[in-house]
C-alpha positions as CSV (number, residue, x, y, z in Angstrom):
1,X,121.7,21.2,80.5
2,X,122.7,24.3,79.8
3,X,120.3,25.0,77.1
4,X,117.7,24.1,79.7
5,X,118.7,26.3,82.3
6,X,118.6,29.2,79.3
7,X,115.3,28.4,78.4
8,X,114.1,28.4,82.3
9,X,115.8,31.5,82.9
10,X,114.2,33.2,79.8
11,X,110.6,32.2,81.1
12,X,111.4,33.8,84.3
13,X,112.5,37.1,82.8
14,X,109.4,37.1,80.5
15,X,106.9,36.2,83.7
16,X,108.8,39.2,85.7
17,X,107.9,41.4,82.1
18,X,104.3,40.3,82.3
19,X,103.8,40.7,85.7
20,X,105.0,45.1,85.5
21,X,102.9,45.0,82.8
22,X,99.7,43.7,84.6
23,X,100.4,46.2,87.8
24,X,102.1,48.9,85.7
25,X,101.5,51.3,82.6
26,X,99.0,48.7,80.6
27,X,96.4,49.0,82.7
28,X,97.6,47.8,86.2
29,X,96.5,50.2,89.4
30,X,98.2,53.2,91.1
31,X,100.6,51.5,93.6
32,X,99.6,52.1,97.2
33,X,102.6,53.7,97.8
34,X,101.3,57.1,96.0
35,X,99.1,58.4,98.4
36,X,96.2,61.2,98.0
37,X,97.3,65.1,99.6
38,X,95.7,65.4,102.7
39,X,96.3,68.8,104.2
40,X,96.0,70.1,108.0
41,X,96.2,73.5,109.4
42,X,97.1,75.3,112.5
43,X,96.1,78.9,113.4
44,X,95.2,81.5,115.4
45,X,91.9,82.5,116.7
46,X,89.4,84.3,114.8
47,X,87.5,85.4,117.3
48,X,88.3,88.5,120.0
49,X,89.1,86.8,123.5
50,X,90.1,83.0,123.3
51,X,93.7,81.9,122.9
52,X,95.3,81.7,119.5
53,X,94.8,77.3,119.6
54,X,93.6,74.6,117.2
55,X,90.3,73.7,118.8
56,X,89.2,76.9,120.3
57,X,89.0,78.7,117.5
58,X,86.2,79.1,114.9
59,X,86.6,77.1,111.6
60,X,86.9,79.2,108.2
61,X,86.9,78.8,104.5
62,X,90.2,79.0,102.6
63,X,91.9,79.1,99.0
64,X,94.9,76.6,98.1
65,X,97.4,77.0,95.7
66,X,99.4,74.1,94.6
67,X,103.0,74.9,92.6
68,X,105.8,72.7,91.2
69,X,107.9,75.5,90.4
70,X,110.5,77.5,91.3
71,X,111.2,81.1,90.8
72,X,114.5,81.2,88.7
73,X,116.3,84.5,90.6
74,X,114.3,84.3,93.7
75,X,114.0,80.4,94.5
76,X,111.1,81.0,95.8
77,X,107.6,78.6,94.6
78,X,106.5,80.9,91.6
79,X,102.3,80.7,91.4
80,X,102.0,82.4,88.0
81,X,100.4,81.5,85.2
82,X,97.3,79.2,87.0
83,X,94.8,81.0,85.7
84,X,93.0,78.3,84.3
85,X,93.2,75.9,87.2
86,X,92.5,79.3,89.5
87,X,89.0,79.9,87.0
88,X,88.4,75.4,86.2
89,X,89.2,73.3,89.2
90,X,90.9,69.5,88.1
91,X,91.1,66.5,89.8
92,X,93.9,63.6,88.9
93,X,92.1,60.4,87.3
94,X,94.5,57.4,89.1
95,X,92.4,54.7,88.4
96,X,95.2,52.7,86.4
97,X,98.4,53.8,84.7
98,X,96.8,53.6,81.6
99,X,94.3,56.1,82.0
100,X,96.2,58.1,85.0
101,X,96.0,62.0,84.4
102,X,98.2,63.9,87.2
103,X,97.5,67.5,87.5
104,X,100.4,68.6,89.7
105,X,99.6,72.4,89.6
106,X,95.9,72.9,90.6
107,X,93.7,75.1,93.0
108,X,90.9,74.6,95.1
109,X,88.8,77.9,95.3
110,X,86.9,77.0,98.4
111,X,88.0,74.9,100.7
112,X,86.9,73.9,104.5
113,X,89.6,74.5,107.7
114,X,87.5,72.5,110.0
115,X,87.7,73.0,114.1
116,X,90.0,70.4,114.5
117,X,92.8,71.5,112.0
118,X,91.5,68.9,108.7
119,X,91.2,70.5,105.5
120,X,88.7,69.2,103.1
121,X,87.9,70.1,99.7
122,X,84.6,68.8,97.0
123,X,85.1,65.0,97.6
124,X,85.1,64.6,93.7
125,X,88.3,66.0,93.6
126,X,91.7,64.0,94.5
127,X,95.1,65.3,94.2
128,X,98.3,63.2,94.1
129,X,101.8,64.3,94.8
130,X,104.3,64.3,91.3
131,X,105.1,60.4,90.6
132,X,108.4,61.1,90.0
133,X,109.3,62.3,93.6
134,X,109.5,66.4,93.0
135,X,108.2,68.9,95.3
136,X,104.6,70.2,95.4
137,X,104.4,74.0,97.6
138,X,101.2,74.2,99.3
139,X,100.1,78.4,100.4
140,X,96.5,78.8,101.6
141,X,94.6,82.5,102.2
142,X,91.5,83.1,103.7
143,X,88.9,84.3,102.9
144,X,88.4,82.4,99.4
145,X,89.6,84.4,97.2
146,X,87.1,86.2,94.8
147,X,86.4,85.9,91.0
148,X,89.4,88.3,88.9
149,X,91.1,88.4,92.3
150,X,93.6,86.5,91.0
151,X,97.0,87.9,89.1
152,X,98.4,85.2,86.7
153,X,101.4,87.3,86.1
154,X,102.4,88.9,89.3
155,X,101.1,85.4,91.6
156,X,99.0,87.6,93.8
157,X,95.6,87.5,95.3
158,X,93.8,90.6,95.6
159,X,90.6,91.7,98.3
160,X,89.2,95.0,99.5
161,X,88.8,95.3,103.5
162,X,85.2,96.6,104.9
163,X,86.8,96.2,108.2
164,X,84.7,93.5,108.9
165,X,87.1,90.9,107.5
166,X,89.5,89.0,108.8
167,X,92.5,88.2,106.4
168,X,95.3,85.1,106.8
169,X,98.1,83.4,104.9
170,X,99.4,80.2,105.2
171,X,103.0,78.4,103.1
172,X,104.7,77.8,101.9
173,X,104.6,74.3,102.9
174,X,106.9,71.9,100.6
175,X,106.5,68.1,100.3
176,X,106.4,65.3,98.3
177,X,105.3,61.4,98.1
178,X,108.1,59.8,100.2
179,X,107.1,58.9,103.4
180,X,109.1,61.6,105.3
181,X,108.1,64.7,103.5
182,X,104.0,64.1,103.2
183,X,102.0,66.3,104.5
184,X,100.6,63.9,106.5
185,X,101.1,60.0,107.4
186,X,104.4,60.1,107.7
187,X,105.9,56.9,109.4
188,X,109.6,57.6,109.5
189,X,111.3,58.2,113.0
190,X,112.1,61.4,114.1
191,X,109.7,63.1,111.7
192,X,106.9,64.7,112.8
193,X,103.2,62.5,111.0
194,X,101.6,65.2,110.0
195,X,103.0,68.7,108.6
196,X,100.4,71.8,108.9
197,X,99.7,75.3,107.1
198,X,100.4,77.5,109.7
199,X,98.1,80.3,108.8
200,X,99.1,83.9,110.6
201,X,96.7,87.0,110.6
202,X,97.9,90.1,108.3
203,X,95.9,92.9,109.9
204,X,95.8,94.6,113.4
205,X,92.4,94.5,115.4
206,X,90.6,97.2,117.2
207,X,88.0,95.6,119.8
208,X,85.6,98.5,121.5
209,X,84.0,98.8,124.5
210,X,82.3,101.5,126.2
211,X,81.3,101.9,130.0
212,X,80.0,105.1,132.2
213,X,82.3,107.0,134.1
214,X,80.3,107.6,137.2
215,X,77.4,105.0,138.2
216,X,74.1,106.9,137.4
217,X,73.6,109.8,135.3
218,X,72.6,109.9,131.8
219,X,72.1,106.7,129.7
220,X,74.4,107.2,126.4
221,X,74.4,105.4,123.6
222,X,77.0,105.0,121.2
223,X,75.6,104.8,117.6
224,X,79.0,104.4,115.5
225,X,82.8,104.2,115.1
226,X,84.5,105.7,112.1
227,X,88.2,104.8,111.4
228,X,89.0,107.5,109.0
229,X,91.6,107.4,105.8
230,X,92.0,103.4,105.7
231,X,93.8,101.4,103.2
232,X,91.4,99.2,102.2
233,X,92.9,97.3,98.9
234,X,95.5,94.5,99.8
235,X,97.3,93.1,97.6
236,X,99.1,89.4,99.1
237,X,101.6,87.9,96.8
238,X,101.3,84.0,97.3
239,X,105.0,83.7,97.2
240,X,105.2,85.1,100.3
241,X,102.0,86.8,102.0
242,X,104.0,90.4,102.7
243,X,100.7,92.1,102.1
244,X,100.4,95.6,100.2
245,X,98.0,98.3,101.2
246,X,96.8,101.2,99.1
247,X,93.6,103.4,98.2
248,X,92.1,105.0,101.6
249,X,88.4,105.3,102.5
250,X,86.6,105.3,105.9
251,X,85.9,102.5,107.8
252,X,82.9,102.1,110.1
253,X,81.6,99.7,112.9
254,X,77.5,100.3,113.9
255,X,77.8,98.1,117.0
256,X,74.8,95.4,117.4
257,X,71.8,95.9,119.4
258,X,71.9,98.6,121.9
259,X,74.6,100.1,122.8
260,X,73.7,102.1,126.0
261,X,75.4,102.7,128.9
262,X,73.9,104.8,132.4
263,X,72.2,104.1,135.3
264,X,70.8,100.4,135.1
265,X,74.4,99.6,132.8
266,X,77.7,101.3,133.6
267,X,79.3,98.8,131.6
268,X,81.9,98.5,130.1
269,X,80.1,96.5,127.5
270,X,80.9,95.6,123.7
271,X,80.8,97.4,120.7
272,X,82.3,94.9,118.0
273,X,85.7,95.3,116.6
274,X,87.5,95.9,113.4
275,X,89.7,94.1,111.5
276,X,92.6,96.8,109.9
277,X,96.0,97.3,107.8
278,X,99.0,97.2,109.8
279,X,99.5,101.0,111.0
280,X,103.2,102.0,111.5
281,X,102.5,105.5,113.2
282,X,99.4,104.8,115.3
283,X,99.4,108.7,115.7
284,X,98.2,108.5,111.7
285,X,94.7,106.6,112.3
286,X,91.9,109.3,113.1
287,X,88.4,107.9,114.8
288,X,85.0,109.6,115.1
289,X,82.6,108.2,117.3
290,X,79.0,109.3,117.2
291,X,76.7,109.2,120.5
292,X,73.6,110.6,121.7
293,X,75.3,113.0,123.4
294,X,76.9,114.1,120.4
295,X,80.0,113.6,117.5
296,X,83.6,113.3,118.3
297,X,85.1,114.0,115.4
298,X,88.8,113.2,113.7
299,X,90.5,112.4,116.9
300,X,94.0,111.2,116.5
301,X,94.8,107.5,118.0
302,X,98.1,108.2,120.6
303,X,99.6,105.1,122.4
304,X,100.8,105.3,125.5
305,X,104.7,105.9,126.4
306,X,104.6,102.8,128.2
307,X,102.9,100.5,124.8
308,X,105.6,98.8,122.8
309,X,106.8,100.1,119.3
310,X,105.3,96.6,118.2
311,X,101.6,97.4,118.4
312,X,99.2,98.1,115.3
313,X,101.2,95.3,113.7
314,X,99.9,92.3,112.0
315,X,98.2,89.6,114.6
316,X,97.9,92.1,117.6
317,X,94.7,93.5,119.0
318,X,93.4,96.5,120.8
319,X,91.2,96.8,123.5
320,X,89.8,100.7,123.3
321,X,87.5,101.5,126.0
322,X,85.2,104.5,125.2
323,X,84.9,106.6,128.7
324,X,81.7,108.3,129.2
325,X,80.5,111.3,130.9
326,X,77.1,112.9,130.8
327,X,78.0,115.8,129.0
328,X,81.5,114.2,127.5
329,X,83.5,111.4,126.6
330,X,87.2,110.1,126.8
331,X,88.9,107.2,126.6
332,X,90.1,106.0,129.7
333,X,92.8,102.6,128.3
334,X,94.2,101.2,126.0
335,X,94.9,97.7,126.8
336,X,97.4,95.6,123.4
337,X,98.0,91.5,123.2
338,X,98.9,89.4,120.6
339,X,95.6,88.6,120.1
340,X,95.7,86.5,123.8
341,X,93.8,87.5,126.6
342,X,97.2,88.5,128.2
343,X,97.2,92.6,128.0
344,X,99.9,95.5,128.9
345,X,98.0,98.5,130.0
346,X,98.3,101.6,128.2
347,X,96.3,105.4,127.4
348,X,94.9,106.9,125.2
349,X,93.4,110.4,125.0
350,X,90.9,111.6,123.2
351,X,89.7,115.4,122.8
352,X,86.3,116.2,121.3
């Protein structure tokens, strides 16, 4: 009997061996439980007068970086050294454990932020979190970042600003497969289903408008802005978006169609806007604006006693109203929001 029950007992153990073997590293498929990366995002509008929510603003294009690592002193996600996933994307291959191929460093150079918050990349591509359980850290910037923008040894991405541009970051955003720390499909109480890149704007914005002083009169038309003396090369390590500016030029907006104010138009009506570094001293930015009735030139940008220290910092916007006489022209307010339709009055002069 007892030799039996050996023998029966050994045929168990040796069915239990086949069976891994069937659903694990000879050839069986990926368990279930090791789900694709999906990815969502939240952040604030791109455009100049809606609220800074997930379904009212404009969908946008974005880079991803995706790091195992961690940065030895700093302990912060070290994205160094992806230069070859950064110039040749890769996509895992999970179709059994036999032939599985997990990349769990990769990027994806262009991917699409939709309207809704979903993030979606070329469909041929799949990425799984590590099987082992470690961390992946997700960062996303906007716009896609450019060929040779990328620095392998710092872990920075590089653009230069035409003012025209708006610039984000997004991360880092740690997870891994167990349900509980996914990006999305979480099912664990307490935990919120789905995790999101929070993307934040790194530059200040300067909206302009322009409107007669006086109803009747002259018509004026406003042909372009210059911001002088600009840094317009950023530099945004991916560690932790604290963007660097350097190397100044001139910055210009030429607003669209025309730009006339007068009699049958005392405005105030749009110019465009610009999308700029943050600018400690506001006193330091210089405009010239350029009109039919002729060029203001290298006038200094003064806030108000009454605007906060915190303006001409990253996410904020301006409202500059161009105030125009027949035979002169001044600014008549200034009005600052966190990029909300919700503005604090302020002046500014300026003296042609």
């Amino acid at each position: 009997m007892r030799q039996l029950s050996t023998y029966i007992l050994s045929m168990i153990v040796m069915g239990s061996l086949a069976a891994c073997s069937d659903n694990g590293e000879a050839g069986g498929k990926i368990p279930s439980a090791d789900p694709p990366i999906e990815l969502r995002a939240t952040y604030p509008d791109t455009s100049i007068s809606t609220k800074a929510e997930v379904g009212e603003a404009e969908a946008f294009k974005t880079t991803l970086f995706c790091v195992t690592r961690l940065d030895a002193i700093t302990g912060v996600p070290d994205y160094t050294s992806l230069a070859d996933r950064f110039s040749t994307p890769v996509s895992d291959v999970t179709t059994s454990w036999a032939d599985a191929v997990f990349y769990e460093e990769w990027v994806e150079r262009t991917a699409d932020v939709a309207v809704g918050g979903s993030i979606s990349w070329d469909v041929s591509r799949k990425h799984h979190y590590p099987r082992m359980g470690a961390n992946v850290y997700l960062v996303g910037v906007s716009p896609v970042a450019g060929d040779n923008s990328y620095d392998a040894a710092e872990g920075t991405v590089s653009y230069t600003l035409d003012g025209h541009m708006d610039l984000m970051y997004a991360g880092p955003l740690a997870g891994n497969k167990w349900d509980g720390n996914r990006f999305t499909g979480n099912t664990v109480a307490g935990v919120e289903a789905n995790r999101s890149l929070n993307y934040a704007h790194l530059l200040t914005q300067l909206v302009f408008k322009a409107k007669k002083h006086d109803d009747g009169g002259l018509e004026v038309k406003v042909n372009k802005i210059i911001v002088k003396s600009i840094p317009t090369a950023v530099r945004v390590p991916l560690a932790t978006g604290k963007a660097t500016f350097s190397v100044t030029s001139d910055v210009t907006l030429q607003p669209a169609g025309n730009a006339t104010v007068g009699a049958s138009n005392a405005g105030p009506i749009d110019l465009g806007c610009l999308y700029l570094p943050p600018t400690p001293d506001p006193g330091n930015v210089k405009i010239t604006v350029e009109t039919s009735i002729g060029t203001f030139t290298d006038v200094s940008v003064k806030m108000g006693d009454e605007i906060s220290e915190d303006n001409f910092k990253p996410g904020f916007s301006h409202v500059i109203t161009l105030d125009i006489y027949d035979a002169s022209l001044g600014i008549s307010s200034v009005e600052v929001a966190e990029w909300t339709p919700s503005y604090v009055d302020g002046n500014l002069d300026l003296i042609h």
